[in-house]
N, CA, C and O atoms as a CHARMM CRD file, in Angstrom:
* protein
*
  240
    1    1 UNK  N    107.87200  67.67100 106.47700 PROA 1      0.00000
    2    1 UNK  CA   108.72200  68.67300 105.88100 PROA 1      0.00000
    3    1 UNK  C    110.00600  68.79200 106.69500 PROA 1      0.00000
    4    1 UNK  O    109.87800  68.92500 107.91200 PROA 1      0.00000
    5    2 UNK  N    111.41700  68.75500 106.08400 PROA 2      0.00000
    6    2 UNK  CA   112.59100  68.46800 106.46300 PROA 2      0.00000
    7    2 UNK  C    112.87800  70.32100 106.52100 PROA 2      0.00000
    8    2 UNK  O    112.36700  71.07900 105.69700 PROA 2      0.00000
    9    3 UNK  N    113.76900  70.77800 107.64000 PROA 3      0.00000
   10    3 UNK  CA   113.87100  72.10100 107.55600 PROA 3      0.00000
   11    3 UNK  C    115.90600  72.06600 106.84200 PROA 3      0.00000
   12    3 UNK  O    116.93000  71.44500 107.12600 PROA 3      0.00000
   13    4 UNK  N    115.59300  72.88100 106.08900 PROA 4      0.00000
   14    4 UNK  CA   117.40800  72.47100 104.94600 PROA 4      0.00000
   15    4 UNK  C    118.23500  72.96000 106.62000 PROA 4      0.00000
   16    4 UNK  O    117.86000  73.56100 107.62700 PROA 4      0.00000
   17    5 UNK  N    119.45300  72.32600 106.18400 PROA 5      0.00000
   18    5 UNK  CA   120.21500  72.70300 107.93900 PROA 5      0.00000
   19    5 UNK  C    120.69700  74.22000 108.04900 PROA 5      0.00000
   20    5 UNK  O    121.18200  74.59700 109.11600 PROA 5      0.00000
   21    6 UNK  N    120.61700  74.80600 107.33500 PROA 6      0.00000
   22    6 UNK  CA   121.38000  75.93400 106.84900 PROA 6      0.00000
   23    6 UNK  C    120.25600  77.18700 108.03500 PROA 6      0.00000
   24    6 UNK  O    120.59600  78.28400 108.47700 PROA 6      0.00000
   25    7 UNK  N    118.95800  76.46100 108.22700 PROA 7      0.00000
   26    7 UNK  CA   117.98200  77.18500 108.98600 PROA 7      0.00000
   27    7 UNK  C    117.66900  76.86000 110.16000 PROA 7      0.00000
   28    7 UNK  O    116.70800  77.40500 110.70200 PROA 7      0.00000
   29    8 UNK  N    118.46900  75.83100 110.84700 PROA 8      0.00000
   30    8 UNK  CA   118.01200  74.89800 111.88300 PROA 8      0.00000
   31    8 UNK  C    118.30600  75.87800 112.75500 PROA 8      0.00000
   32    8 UNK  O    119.12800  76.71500 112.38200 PROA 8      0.00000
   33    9 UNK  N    117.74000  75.99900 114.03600 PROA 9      0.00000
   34    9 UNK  CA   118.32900  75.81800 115.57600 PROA 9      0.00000
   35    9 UNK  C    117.60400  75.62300 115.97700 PROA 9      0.00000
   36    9 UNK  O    116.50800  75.57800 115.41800 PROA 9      0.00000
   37   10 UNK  N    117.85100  75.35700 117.38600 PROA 10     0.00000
   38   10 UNK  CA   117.63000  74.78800 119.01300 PROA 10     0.00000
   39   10 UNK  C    116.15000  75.60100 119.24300 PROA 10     0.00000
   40   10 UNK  O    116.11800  76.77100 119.62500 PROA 10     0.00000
   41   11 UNK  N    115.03900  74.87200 118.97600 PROA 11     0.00000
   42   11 UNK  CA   113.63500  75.50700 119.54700 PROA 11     0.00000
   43   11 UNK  C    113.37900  75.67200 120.70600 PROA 11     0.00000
   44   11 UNK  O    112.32700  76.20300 121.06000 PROA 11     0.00000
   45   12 UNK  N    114.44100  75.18000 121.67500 PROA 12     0.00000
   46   12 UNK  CA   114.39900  75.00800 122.93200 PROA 12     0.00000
   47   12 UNK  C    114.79900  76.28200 123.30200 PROA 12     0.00000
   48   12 UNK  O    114.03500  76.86900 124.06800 PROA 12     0.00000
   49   13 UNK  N    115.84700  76.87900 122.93500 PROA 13     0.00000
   50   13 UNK  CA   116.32000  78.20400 123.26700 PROA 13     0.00000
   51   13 UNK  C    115.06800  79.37400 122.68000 PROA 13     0.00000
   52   13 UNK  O    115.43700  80.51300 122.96800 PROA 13     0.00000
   53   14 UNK  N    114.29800  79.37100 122.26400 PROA 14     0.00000
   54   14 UNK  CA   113.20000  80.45200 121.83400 PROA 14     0.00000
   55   14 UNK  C    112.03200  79.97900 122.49200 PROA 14     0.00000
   56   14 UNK  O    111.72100  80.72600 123.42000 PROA 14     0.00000
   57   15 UNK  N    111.06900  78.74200 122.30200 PROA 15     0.00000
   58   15 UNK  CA   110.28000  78.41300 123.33700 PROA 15     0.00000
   59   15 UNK  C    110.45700  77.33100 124.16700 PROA 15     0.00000
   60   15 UNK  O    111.10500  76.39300 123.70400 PROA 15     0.00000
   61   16 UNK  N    109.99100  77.23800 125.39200 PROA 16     0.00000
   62   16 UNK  CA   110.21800  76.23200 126.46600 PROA 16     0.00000
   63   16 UNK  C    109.32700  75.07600 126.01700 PROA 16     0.00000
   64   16 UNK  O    109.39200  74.09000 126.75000 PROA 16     0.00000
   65   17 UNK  N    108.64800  75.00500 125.14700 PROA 17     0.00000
   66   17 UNK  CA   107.74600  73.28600 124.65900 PROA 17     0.00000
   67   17 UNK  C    108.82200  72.99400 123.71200 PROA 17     0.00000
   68   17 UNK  O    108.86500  71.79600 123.43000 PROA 17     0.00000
   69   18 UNK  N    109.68000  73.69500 123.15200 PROA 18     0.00000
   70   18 UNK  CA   110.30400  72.97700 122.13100 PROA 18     0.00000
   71   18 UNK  C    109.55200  73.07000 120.91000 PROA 18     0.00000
   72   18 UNK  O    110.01400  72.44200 119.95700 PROA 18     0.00000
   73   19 UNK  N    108.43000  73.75800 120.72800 PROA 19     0.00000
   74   19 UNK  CA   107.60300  74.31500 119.65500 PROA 19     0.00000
   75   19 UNK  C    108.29700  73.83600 118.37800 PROA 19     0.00000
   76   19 UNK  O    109.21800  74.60900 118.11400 PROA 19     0.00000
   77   20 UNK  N    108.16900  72.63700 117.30700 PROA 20     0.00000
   78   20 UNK  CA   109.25100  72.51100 116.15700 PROA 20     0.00000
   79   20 UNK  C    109.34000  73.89400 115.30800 PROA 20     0.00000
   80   20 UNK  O    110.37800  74.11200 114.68400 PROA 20     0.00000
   81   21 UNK  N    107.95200  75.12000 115.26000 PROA 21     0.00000
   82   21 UNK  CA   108.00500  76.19100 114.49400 PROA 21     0.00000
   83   21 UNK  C    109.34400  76.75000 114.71800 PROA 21     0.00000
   84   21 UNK  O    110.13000  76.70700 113.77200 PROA 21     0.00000
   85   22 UNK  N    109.66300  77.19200 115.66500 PROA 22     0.00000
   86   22 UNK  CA   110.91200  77.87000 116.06600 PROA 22     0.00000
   87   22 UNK  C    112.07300  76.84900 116.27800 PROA 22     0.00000
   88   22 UNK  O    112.86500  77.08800 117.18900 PROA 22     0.00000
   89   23 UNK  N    112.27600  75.49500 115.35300 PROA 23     0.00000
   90   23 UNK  CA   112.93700  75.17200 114.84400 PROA 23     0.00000
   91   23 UNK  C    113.56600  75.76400 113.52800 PROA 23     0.00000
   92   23 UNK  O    114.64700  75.38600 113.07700 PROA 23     0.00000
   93   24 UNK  N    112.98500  76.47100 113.11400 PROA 24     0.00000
   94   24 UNK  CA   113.72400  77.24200 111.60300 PROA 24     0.00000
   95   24 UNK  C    113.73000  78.64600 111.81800 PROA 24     0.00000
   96   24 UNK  O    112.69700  79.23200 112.14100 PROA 24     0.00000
   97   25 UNK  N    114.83100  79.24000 111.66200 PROA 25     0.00000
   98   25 UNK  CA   115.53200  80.18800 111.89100 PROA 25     0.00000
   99   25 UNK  C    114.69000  81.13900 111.19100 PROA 25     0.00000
  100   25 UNK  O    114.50400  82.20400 111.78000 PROA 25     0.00000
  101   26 UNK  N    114.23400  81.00800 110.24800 PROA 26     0.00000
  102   26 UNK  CA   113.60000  81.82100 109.05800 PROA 26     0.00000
  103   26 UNK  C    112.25200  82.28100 109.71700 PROA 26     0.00000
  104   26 UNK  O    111.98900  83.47400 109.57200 PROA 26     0.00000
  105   27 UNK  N    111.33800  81.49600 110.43700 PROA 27     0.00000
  106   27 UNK  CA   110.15600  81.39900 111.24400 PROA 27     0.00000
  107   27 UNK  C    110.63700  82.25800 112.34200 PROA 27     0.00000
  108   27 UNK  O    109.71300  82.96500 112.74400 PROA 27     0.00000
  109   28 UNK  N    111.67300  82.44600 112.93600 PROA 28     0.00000
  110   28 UNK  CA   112.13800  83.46400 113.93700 PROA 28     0.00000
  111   28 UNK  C    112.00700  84.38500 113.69300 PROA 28     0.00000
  112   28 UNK  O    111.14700  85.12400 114.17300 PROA 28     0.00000
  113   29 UNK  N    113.27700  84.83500 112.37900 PROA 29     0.00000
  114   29 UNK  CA   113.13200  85.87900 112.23500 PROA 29     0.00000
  115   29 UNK  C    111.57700  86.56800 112.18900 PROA 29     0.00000
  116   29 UNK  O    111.07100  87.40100 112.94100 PROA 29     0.00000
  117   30 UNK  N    111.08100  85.94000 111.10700 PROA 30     0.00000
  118   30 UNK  CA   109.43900  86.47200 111.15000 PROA 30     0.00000
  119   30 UNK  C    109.17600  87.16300 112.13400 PROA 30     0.00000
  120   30 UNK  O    108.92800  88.36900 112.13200 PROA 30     0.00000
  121   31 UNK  N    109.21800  86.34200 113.16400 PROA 31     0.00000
  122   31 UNK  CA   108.13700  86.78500 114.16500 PROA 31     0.00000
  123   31 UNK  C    109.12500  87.95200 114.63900 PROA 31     0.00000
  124   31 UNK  O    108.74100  89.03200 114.19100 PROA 31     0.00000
  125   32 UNK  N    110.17000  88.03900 115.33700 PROA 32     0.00000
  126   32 UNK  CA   110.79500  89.06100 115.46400 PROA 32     0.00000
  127   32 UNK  C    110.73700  90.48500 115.05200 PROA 32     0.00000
  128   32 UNK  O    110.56600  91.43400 115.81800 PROA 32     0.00000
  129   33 UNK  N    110.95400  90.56100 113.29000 PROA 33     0.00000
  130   33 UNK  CA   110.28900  91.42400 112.52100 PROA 33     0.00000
  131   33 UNK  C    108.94500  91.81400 112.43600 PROA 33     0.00000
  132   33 UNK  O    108.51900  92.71300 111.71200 PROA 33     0.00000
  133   34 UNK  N    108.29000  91.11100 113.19900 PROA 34     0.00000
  134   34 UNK  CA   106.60100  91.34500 112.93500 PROA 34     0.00000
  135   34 UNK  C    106.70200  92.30100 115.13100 PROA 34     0.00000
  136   34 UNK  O    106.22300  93.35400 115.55400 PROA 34     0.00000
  137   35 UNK  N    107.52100  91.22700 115.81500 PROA 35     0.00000
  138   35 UNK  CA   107.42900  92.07300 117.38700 PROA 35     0.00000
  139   35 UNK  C    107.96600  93.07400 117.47000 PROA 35     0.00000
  140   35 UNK  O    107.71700  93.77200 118.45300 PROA 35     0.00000
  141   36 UNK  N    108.99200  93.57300 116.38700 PROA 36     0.00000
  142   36 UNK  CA   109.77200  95.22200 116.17700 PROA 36     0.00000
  143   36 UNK  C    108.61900  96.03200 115.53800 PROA 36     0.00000
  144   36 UNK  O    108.20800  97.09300 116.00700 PROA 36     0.00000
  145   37 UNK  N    108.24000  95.56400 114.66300 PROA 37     0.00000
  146   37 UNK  CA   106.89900  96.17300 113.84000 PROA 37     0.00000
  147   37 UNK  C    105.90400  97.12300 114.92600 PROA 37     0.00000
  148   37 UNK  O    105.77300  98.33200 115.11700 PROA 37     0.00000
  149   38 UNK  N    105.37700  96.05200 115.43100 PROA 38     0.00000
  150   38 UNK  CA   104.22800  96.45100 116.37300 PROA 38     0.00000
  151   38 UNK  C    105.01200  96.97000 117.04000 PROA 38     0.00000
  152   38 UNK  O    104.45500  98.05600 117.20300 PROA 38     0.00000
  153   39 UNK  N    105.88400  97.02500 117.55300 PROA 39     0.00000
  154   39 UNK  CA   106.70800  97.96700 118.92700 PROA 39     0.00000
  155   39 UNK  C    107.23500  99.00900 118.37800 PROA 39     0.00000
  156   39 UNK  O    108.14500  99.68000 118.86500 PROA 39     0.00000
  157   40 UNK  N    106.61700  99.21500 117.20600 PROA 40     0.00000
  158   40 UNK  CA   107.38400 100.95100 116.77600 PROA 40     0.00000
  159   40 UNK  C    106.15500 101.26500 116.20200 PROA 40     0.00000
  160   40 UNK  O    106.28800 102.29700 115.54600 PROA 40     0.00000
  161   41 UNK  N    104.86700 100.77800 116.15100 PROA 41     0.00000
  162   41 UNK  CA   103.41700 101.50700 115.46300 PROA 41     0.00000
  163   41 UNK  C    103.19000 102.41800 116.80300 PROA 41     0.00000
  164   41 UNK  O    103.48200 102.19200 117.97700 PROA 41     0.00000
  165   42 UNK  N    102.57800 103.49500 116.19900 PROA 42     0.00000
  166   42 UNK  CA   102.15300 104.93300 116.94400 PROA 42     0.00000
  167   42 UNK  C    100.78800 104.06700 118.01400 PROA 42     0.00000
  168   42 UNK  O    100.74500 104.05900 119.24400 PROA 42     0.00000
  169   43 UNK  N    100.12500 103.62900 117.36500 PROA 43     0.00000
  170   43 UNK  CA    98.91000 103.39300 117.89300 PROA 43     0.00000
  171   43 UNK  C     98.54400 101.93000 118.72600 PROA 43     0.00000
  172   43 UNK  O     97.92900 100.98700 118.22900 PROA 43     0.00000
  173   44 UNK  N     98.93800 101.97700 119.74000 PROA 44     0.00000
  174   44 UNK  CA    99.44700 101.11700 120.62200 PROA 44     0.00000
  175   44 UNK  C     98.33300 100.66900 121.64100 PROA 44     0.00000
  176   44 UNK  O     98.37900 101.49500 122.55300 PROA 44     0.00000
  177   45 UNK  N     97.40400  99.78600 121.89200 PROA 45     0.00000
  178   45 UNK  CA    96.72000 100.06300 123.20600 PROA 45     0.00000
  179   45 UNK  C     96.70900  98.88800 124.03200 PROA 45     0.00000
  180   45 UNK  O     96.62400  97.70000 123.72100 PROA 45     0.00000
  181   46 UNK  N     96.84900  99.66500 125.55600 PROA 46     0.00000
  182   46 UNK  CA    97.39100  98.60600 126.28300 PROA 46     0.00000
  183   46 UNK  C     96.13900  98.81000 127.38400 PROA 46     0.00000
  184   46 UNK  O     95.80500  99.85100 127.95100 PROA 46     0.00000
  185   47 UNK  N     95.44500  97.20500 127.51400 PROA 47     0.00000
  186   47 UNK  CA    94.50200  97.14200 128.25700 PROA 47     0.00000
  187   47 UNK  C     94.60900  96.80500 129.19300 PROA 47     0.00000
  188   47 UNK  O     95.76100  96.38500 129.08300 PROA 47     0.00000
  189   48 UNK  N     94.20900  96.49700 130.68100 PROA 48     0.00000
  190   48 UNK  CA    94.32300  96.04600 131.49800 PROA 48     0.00000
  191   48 UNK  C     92.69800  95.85000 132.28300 PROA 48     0.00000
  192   48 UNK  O     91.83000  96.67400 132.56900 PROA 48     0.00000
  193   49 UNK  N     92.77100  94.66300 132.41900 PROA 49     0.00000
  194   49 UNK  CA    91.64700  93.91800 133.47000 PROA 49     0.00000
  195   49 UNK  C     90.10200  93.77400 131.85000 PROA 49     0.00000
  196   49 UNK  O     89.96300  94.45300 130.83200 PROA 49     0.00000
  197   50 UNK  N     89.43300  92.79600 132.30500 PROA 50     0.00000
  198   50 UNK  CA    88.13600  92.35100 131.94200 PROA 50     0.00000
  199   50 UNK  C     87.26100  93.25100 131.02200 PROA 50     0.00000
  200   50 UNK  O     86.77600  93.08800 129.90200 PROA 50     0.00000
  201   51 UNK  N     87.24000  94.79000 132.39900 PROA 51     0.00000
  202   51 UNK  CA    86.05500  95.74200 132.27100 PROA 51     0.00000
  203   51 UNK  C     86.63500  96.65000 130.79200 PROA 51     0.00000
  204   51 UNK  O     85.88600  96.86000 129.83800 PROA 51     0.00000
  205   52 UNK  N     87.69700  96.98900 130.82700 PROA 52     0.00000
  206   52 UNK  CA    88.71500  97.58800 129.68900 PROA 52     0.00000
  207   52 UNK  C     88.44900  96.88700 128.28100 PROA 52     0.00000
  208   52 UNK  O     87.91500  97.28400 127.24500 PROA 52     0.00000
  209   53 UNK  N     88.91300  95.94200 128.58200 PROA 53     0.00000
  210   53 UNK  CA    88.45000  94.63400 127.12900 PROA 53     0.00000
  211   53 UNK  C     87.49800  95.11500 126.70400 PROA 53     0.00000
  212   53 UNK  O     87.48600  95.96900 125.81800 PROA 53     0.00000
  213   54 UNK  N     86.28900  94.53200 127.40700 PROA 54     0.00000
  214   54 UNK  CA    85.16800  94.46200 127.03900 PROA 54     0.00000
  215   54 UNK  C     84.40500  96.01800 126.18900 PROA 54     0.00000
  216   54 UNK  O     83.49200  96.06200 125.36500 PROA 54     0.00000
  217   55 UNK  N     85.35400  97.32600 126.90200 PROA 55     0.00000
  218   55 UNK  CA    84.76500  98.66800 126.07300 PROA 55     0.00000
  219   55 UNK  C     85.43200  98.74100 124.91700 PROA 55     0.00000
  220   55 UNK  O     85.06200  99.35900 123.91900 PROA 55     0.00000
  221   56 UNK  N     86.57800  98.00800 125.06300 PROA 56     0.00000
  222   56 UNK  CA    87.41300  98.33300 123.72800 PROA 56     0.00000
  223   56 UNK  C     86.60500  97.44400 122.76400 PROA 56     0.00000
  224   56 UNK  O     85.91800  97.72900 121.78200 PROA 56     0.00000
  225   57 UNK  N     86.81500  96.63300 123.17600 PROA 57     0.00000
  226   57 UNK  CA    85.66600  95.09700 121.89700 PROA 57     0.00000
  227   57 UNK  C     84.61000  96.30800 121.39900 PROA 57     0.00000
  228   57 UNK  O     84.75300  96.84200 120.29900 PROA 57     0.00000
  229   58 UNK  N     83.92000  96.54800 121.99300 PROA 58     0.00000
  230   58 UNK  CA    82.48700  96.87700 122.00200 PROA 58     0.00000
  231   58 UNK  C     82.55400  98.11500 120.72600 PROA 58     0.00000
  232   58 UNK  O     81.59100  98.42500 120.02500 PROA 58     0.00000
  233   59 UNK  N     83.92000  98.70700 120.63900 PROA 59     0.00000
  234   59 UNK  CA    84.21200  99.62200 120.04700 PROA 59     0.00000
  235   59 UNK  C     84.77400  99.52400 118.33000 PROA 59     0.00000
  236   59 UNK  O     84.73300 100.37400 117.44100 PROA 59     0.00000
  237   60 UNK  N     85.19400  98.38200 118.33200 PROA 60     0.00000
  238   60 UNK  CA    85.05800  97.44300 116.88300 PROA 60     0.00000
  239   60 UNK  C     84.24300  97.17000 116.26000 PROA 60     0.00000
  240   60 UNK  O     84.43400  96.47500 115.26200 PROA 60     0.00000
């Protein structure tokens, strides 16, 4: 699949493998819009270490 040029840039400048996904501009945005998303939901949880994980899992 050819990306039209109108969507191209430099994957190098977004990830350091050169990832071809973040060759199309359109695939950026996405994700962008999806990392503003989650960074403005109320319900946020931020775990830290193994023991944390594991109560939160347990809680699903």
């Amino acid at each position: 699949m050819t990306i039209p040029e109108q969507y191209r840039c430099n994957p190098y400048e977004i990830s350091p493998s050169g990832d071809p996904f973040f060759a199309d501009k359109r695939n950026v945005e996405y994700v962008r819009k999806c990392a503003e998303s989650a960074a403005n939901e109320k319900d946020v949880i931020t775990i830290h270490g193994h023991d944390e994980l594991d109560k939160f899992l347990e809680t699903l």
